[in-house]
PDB file of N, CA, C and O in Angstrom:
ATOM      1  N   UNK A   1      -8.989 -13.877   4.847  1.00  0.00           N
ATOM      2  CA  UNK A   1     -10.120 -13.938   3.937  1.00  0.00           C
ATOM      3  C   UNK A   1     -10.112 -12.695   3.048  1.00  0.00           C
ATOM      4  O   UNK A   1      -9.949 -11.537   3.435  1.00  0.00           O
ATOM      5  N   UNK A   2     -10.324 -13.134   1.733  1.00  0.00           N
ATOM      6  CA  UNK A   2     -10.008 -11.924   0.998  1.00  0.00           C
ATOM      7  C   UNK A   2     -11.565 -10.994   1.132  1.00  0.00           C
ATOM      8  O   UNK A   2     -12.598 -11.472   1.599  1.00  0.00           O
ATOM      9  N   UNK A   3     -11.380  -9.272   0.485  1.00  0.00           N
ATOM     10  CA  UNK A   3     -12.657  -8.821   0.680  1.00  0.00           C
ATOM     11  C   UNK A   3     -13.208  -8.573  -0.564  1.00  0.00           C
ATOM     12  O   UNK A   3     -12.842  -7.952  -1.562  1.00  0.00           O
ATOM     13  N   UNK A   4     -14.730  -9.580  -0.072  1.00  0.00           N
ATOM     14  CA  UNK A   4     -14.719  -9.502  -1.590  1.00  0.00           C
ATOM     15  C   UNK A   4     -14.959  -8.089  -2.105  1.00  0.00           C
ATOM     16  O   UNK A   4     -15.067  -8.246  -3.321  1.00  0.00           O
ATOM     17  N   UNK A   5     -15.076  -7.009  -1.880  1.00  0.00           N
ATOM     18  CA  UNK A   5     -15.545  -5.460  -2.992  1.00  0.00           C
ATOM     19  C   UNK A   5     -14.118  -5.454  -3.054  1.00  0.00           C
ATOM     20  O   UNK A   5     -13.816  -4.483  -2.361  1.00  0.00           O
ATOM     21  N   UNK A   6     -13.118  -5.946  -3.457  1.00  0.00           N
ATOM     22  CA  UNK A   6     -11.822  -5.407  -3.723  1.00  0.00           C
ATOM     23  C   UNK A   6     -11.358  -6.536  -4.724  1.00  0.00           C
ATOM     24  O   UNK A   6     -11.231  -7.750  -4.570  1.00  0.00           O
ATOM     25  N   UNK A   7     -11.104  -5.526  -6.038  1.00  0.00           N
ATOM     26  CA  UNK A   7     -11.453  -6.402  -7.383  1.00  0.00           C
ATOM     27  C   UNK A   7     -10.176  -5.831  -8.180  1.00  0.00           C
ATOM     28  O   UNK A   7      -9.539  -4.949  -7.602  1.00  0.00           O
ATOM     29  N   UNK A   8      -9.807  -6.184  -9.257  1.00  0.00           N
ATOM     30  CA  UNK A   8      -8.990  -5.772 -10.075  1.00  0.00           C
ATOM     31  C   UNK A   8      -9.972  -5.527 -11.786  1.00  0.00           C
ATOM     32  O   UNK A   8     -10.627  -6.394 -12.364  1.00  0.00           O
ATOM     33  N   UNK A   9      -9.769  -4.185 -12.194  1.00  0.00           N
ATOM     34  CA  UNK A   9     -10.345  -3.807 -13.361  1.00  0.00           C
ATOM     35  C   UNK A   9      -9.369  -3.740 -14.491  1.00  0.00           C
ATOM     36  O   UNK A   9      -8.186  -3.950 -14.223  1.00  0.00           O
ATOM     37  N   UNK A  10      -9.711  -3.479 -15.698  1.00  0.00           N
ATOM     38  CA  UNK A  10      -8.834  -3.429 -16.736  1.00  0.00           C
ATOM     39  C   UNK A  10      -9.255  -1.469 -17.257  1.00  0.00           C
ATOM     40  O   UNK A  10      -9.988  -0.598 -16.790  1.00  0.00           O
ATOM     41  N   UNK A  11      -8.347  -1.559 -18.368  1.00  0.00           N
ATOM     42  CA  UNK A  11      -8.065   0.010 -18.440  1.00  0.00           C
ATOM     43  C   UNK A  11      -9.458   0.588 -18.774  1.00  0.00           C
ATOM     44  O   UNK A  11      -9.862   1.642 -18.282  1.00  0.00           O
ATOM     45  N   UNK A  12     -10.379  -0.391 -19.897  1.00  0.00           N
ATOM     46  CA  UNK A  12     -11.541  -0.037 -20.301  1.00  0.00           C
ATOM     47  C   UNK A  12     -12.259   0.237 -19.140  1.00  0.00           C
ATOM     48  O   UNK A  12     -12.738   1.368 -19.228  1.00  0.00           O
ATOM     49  N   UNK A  13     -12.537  -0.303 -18.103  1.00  0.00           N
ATOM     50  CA  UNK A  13     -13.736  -0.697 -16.714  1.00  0.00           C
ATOM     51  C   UNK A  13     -13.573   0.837 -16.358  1.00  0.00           C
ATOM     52  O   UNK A  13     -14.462   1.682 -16.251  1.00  0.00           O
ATOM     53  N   UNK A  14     -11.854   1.011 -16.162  1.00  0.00           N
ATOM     54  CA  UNK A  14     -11.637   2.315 -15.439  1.00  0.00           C
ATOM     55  C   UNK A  14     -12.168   3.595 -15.859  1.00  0.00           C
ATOM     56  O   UNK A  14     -12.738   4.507 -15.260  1.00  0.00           O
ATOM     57  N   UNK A  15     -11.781   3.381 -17.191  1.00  0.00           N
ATOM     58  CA  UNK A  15     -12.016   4.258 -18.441  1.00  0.00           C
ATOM     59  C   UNK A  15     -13.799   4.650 -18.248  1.00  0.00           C
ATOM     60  O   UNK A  15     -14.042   5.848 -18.102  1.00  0.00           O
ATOM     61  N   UNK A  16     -14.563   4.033 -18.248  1.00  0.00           N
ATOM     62  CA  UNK A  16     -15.881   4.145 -18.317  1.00  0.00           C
ATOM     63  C   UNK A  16     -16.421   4.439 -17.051  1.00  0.00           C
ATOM     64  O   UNK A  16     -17.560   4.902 -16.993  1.00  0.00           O
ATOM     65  N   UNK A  17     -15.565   4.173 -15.711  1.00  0.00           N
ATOM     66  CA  UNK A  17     -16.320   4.120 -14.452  1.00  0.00           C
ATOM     67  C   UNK A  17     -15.612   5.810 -14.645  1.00  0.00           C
ATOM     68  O   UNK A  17     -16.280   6.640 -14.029  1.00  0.00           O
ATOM     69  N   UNK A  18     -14.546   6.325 -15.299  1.00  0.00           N
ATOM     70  CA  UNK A  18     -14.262   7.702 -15.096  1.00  0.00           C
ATOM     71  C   UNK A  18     -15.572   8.733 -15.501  1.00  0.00           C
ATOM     72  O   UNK A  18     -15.907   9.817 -15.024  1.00  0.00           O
ATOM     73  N   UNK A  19     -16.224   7.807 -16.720  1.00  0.00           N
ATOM     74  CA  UNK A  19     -17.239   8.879 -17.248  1.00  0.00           C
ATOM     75  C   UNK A  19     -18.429   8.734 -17.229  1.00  0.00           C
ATOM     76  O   UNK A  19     -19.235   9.262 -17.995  1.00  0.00           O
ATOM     77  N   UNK A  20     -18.768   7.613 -15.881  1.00  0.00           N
ATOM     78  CA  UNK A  20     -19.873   7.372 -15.618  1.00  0.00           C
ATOM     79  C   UNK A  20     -20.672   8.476 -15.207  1.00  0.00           C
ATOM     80  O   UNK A  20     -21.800   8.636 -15.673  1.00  0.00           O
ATOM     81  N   UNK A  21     -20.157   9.276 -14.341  1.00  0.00           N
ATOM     82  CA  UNK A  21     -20.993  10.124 -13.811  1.00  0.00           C
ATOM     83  C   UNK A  21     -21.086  10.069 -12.428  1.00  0.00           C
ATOM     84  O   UNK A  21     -21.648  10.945 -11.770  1.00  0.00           O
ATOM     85  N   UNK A  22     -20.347   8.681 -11.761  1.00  0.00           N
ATOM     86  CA  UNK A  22     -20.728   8.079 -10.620  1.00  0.00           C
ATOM     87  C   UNK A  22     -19.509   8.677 -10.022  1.00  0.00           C
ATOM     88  O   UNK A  22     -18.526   8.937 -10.716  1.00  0.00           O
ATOM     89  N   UNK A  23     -19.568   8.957  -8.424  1.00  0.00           N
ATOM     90  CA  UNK A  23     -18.595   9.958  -7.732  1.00  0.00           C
ATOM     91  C   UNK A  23     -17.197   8.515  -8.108  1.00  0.00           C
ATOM     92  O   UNK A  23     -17.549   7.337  -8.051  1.00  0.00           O
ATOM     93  N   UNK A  24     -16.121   8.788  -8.364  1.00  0.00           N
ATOM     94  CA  UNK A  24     -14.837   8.220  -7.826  1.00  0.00           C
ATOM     95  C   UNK A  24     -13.500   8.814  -7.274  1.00  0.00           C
ATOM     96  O   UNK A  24     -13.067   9.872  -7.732  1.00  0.00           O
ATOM     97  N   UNK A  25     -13.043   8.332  -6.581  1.00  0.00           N
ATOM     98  CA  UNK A  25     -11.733   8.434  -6.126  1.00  0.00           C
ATOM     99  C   UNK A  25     -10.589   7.275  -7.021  1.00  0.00           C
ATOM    100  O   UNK A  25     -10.356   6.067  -6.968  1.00  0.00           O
ATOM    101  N   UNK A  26     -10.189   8.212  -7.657  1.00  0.00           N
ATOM    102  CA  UNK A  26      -8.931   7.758  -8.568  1.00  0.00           C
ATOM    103  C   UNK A  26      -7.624   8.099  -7.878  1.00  0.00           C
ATOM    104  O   UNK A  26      -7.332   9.280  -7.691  1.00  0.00           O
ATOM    105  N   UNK A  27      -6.735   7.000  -7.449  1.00  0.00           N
ATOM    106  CA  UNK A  27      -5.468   7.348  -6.436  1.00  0.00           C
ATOM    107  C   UNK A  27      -4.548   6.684  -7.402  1.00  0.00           C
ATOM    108  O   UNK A  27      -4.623   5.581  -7.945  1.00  0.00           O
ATOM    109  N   UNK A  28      -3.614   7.683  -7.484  1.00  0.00           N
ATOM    110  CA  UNK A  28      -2.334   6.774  -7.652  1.00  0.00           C
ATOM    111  C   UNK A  28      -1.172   6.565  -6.474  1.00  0.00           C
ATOM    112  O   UNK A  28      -0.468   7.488  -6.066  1.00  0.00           O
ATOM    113  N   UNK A  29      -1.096   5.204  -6.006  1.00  0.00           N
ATOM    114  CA  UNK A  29      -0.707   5.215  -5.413  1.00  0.00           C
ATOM    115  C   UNK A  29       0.921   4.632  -5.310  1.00  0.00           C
ATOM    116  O   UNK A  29       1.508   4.011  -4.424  1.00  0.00           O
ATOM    117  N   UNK A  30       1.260   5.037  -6.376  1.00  0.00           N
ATOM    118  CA  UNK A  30       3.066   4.773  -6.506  1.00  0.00           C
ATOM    119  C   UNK A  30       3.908   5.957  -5.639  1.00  0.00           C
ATOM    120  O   UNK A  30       3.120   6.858  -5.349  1.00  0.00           O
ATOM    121  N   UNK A  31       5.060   6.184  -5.217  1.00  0.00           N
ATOM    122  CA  UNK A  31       5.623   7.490  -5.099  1.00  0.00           C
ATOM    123  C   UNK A  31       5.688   8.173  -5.613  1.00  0.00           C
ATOM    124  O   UNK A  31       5.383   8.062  -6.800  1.00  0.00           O
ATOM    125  N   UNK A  32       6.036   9.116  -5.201  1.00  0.00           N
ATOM    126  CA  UNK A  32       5.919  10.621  -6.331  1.00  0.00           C
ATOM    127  C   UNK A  32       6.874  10.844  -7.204  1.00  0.00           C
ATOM    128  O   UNK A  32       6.786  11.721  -8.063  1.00  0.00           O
ATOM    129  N   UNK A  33       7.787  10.140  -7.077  1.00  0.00           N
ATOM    130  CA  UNK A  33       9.141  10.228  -8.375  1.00  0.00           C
ATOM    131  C   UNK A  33       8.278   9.395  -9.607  1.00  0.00           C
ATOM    132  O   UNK A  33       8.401   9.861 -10.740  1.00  0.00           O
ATOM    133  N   UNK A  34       7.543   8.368  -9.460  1.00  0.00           N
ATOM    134  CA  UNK A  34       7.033   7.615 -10.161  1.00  0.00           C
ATOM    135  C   UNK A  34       5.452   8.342 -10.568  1.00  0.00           C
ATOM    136  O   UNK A  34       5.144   8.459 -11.754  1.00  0.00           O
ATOM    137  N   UNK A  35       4.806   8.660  -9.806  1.00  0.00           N
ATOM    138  CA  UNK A  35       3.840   9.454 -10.382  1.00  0.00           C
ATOM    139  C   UNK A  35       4.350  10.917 -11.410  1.00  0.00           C
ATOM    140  O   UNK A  35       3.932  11.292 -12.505  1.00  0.00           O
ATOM    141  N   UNK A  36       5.229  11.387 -10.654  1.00  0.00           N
ATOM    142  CA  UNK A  36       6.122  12.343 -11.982  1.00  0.00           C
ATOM    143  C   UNK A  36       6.066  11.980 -13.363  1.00  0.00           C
ATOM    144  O   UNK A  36       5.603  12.647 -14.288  1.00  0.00           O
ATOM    145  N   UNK A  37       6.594  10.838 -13.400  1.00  0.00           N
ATOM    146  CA  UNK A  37       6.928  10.089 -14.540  1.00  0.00           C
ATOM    147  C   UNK A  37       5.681   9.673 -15.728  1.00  0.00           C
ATOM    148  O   UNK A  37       5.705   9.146 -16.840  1.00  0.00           O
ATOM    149  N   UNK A  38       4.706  10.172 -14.911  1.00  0.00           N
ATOM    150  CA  UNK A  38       3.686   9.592 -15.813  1.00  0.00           C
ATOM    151  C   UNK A  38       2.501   9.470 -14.821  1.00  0.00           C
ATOM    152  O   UNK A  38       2.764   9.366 -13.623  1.00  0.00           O
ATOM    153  N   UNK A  39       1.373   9.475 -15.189  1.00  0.00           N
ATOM    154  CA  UNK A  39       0.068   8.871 -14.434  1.00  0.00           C
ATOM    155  C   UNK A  39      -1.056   9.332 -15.188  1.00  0.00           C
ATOM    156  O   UNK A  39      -1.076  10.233 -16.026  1.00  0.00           O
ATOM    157  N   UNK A  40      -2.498   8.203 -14.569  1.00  0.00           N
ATOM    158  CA  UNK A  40      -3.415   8.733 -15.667  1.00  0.00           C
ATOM    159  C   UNK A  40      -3.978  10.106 -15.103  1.00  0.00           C
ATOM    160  O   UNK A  40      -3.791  10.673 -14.026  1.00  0.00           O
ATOM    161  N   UNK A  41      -4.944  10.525 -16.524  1.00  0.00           N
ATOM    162  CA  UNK A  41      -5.395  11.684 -16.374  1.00  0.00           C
ATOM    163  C   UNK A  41      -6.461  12.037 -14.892  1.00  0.00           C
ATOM    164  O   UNK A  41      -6.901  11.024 -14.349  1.00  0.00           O
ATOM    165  N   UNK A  42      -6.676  12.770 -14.552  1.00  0.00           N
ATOM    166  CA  UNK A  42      -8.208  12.833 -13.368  1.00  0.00           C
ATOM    167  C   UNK A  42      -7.323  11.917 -12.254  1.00  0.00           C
ATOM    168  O   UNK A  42      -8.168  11.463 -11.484  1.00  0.00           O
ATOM    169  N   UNK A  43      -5.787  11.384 -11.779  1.00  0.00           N
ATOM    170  CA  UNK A  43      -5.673  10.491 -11.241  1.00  0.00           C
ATOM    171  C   UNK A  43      -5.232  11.765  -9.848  1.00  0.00           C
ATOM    172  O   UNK A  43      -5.170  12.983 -10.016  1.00  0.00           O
ATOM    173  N   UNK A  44      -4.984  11.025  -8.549  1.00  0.00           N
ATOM    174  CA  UNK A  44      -4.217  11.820  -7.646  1.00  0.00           C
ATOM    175  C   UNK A  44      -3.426  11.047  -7.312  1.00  0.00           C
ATOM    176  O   UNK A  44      -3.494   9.818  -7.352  1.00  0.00           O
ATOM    177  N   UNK A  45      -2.639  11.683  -6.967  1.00  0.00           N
ATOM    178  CA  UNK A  45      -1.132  11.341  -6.013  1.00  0.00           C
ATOM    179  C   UNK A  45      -1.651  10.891  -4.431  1.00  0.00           C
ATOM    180  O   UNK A  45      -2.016  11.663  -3.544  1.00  0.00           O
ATOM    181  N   UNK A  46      -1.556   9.254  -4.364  1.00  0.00           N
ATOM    182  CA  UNK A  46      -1.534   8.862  -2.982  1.00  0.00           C
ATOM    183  C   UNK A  46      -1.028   7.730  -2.868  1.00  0.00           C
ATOM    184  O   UNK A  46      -1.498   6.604  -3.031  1.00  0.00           O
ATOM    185  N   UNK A  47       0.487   8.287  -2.424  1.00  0.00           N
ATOM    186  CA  UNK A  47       1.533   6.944  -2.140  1.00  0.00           C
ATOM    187  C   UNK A  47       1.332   6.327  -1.292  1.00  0.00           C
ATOM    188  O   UNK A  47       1.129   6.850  -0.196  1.00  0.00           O
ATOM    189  N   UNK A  48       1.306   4.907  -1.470  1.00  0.00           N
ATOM    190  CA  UNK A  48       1.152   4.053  -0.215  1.00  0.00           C
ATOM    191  C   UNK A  48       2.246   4.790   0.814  1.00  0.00           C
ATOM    192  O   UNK A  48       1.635   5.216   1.794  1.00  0.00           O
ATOM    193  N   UNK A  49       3.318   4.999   0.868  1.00  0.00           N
ATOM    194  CA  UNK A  49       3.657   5.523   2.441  1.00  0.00           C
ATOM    195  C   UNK A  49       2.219   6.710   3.002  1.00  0.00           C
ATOM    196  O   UNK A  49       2.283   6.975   4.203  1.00  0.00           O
ATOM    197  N   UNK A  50       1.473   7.125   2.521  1.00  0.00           N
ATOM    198  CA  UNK A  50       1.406   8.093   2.768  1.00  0.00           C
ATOM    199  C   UNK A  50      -0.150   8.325   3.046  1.00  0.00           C
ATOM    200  O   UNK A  50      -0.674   9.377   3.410  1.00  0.00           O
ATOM    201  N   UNK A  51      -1.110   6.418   2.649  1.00  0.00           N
ATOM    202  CA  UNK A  51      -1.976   6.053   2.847  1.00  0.00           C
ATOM    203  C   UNK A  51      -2.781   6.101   4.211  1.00  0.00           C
ATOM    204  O   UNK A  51      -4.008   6.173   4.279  1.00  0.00           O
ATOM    205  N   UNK A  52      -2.273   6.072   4.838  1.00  0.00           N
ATOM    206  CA  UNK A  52      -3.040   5.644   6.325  1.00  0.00           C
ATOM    207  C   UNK A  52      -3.383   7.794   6.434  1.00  0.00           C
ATOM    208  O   UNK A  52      -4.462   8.361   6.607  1.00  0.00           O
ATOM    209  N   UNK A  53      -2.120   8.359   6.264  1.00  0.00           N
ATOM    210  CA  UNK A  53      -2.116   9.657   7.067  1.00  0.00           C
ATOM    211  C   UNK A  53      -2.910  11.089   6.007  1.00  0.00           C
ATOM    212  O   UNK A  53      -3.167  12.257   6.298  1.00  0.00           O
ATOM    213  N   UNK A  54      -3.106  10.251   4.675  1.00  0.00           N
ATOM    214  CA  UNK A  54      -4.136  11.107   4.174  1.00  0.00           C
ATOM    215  C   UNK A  54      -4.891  10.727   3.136  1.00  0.00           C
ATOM    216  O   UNK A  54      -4.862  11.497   2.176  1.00  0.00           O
ATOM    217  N   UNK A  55      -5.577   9.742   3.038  1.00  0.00           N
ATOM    218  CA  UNK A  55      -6.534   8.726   2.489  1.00  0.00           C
ATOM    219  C   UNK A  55      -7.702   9.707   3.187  1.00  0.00           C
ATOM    220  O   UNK A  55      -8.392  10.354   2.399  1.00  0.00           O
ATOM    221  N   UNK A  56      -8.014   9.881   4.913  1.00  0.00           N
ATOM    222  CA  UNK A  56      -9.230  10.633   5.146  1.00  0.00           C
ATOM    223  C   UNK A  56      -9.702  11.948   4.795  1.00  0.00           C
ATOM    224  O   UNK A  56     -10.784  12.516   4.938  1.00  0.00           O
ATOM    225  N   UNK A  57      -8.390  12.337   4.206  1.00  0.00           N
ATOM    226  CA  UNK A  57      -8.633  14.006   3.882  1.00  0.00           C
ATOM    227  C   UNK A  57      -9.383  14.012   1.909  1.00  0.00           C
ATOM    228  O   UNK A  57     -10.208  14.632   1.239  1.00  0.00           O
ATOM    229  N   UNK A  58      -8.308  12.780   1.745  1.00  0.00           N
ATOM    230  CA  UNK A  58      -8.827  12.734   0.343  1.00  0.00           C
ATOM    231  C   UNK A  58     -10.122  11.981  -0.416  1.00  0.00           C
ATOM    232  O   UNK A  58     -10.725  12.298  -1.441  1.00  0.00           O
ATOM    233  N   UNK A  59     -10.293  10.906   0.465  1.00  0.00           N
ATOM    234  CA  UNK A  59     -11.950  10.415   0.284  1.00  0.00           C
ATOM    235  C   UNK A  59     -12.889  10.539   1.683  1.00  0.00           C
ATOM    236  O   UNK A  59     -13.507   9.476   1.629  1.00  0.00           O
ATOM    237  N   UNK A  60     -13.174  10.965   2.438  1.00  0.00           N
ATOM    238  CA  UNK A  60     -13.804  11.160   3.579  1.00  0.00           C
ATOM    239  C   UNK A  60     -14.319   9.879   4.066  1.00  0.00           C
ATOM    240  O   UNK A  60     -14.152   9.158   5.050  1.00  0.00           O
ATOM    241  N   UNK A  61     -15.090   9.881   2.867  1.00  0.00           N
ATOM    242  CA  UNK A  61     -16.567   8.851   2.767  1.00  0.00           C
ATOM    243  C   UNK A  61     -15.676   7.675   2.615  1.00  0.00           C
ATOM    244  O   UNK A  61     -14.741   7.663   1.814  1.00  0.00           O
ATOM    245  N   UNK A  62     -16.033   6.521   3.529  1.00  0.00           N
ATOM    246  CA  UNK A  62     -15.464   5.012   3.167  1.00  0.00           C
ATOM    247  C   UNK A  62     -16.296   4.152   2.475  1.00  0.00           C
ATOM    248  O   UNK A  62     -16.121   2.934   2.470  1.00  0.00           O
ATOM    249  N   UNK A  63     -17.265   4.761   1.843  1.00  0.00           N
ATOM    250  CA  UNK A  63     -18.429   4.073   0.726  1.00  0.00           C
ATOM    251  C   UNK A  63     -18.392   4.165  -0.534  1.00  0.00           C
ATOM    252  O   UNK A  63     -18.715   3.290  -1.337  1.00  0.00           O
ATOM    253  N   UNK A  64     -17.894   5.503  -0.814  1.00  0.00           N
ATOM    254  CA  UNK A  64     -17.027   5.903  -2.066  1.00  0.00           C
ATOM    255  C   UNK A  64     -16.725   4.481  -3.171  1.00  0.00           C
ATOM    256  O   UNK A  64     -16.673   3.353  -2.681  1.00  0.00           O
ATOM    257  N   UNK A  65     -16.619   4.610  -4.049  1.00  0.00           N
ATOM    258  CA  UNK A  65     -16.002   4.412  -4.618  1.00  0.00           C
ATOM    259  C   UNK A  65     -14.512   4.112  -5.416  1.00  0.00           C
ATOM    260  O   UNK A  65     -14.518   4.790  -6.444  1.00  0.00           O
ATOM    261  N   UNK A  66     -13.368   3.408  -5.307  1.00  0.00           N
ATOM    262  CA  UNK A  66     -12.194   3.828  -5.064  1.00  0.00           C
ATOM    263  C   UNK A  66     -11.567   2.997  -6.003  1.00  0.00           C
ATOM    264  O   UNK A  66     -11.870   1.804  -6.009  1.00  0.00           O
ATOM    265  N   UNK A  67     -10.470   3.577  -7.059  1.00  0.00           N
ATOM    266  CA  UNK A  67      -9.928   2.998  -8.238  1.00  0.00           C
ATOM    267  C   UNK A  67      -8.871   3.471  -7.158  1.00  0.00           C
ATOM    268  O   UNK A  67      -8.874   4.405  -6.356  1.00  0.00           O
ATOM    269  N   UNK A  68      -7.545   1.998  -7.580  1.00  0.00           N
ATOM    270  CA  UNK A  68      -5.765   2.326  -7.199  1.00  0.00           C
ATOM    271  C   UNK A  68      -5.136   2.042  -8.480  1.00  0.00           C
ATOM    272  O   UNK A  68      -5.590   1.218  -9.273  1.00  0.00           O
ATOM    273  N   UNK A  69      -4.011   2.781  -8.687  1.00  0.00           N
ATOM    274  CA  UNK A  69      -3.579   2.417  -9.990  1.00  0.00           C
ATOM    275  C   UNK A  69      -1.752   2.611  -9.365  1.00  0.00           C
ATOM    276  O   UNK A  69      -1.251   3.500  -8.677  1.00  0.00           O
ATOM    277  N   UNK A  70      -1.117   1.290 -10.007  1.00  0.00           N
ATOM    278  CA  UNK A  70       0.242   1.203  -9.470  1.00  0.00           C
ATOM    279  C   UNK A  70       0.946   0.509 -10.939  1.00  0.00           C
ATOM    280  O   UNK A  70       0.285   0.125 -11.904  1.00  0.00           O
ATOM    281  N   UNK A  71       2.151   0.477 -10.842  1.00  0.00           N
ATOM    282  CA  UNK A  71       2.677  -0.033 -12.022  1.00  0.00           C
ATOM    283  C   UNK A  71       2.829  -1.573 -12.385  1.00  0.00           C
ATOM    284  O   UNK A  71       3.601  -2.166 -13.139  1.00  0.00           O
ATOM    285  N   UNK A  72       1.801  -1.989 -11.561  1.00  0.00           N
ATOM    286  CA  UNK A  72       1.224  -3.539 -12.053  1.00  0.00           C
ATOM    287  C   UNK A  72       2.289  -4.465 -11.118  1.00  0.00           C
ATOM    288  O   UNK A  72       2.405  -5.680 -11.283  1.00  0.00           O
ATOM    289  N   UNK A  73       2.972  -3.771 -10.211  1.00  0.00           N
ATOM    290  CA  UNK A  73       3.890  -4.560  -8.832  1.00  0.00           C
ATOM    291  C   UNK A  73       3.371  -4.580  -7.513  1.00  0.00           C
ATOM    292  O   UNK A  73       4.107  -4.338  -6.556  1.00  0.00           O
ATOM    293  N   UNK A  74       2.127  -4.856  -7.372  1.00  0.00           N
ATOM    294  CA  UNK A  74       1.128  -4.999  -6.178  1.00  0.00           C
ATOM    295  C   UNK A  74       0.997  -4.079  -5.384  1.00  0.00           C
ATOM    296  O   UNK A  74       0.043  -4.191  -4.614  1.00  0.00           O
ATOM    297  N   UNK A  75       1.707  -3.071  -5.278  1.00  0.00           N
ATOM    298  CA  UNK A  75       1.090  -1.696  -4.235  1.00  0.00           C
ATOM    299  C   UNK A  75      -0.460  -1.712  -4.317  1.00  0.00           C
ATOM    300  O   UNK A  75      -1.067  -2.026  -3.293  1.00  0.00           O
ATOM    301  N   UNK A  76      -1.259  -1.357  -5.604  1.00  0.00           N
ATOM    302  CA  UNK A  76      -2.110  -0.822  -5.187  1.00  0.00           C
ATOM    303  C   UNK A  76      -2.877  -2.471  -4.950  1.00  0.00           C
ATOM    304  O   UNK A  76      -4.046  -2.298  -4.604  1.00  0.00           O
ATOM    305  N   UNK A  77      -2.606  -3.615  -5.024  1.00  0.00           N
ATOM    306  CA  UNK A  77      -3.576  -4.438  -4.108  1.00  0.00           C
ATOM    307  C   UNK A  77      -3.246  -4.267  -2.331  1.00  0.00           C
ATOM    308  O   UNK A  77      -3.934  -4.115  -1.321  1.00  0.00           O
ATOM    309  N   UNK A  78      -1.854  -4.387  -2.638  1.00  0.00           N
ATOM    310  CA  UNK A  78      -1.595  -3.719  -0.506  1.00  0.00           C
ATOM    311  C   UNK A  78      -2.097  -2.444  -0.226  1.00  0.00           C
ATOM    312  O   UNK A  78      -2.187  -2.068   0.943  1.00  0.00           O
ATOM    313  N   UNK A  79      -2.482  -1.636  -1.293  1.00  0.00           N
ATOM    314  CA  UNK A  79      -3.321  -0.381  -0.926  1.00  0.00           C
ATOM    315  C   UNK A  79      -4.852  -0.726  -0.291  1.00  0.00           C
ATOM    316  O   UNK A  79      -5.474  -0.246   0.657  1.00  0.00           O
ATOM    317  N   UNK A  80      -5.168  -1.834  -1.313  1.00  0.00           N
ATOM    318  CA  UNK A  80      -6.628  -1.566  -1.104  1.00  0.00           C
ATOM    319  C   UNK A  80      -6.789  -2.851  -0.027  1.00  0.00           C
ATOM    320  O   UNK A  80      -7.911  -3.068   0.430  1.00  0.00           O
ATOM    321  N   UNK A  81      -5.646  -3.706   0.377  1.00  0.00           N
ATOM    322  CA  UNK A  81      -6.202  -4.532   1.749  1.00  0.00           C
ATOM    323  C   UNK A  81      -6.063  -3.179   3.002  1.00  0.00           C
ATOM    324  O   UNK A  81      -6.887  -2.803   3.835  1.00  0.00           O
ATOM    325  N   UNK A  82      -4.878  -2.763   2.744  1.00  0.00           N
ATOM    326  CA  UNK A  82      -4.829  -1.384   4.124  1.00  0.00           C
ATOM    327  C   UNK A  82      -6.518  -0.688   4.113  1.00  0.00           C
ATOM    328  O   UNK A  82      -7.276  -0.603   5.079  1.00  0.00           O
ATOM    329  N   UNK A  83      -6.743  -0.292   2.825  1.00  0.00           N
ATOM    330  CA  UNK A  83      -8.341   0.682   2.951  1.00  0.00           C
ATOM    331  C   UNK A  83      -9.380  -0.094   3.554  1.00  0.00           C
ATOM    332  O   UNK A  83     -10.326   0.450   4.124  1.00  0.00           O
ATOM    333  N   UNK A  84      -9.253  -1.397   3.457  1.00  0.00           N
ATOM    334  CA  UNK A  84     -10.248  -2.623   3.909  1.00  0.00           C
ATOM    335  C   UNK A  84     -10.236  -2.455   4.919  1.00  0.00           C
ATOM    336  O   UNK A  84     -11.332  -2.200   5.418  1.00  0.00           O
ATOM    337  N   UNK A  85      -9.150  -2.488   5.741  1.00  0.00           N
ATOM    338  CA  UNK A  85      -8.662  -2.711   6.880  1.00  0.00           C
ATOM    339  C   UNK A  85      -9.320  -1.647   7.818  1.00  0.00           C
ATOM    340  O   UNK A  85      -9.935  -1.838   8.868  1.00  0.00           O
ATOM    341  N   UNK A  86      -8.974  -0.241   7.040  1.00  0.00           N
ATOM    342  CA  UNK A  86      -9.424   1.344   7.468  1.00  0.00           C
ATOM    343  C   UNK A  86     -10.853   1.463   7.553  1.00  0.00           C
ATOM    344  O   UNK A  86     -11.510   2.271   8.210  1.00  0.00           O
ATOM    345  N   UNK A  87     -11.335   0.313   6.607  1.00  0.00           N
ATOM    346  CA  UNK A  87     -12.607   0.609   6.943  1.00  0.00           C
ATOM    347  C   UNK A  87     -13.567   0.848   5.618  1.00  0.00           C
ATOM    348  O   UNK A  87     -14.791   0.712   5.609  1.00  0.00           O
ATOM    349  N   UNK A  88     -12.715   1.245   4.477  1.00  0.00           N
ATOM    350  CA  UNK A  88     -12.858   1.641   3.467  1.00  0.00           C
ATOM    351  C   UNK A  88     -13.791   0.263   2.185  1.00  0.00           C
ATOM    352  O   UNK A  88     -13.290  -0.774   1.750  1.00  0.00           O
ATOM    353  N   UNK A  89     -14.770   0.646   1.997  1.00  0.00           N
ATOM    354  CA  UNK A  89     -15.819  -0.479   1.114  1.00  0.00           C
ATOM    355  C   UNK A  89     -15.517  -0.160  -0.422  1.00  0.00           C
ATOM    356  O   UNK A  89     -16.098  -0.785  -1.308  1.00  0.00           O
TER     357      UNK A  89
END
């Protein structure tokens, strides 16, 4: 069953939820050769390998708020079923 708070946004949604004012966690979650290469601004480095073992250090709170941004080849939807999974809303 899919969950439903786990949605897909477009660049604008992101764009505006950046300057809402409202707390977010912006992850990028490609590898780091690929985050090298490019990523958005305000974004962090959190590769899916690397999800489970420091996702808690970097959003604490599993109520948060949480943008994934991947190069449009499904990581960050397998990101955000793993955060579901973790517990993460």
């Amino acid at each position: 069953m899919p969950n439903a708070s786990i949605r897909t946004i477009d660049a604008a949604t992101l764009k505006s939820w950046v300057h809402d004012d409202q707390e977010i966690a912006l992850f990028d979650v490609r590898e780091h050769g690929q985050y090298g290469e490019g990523h958005p601004l305000f974004a962090v480095p959190l590769p899916f390998s690397r999800l489970e073992a420091d996702v808690g250090r970097l959003a604490p709170r599993p109520d948060v708020r949480i943008a994934l941004v991947d190069d449009g080849d499904g990581v960050a939807d397998a990101a955000a079923r793993a955060l579901a999974v973790l517990g993460y809303t």
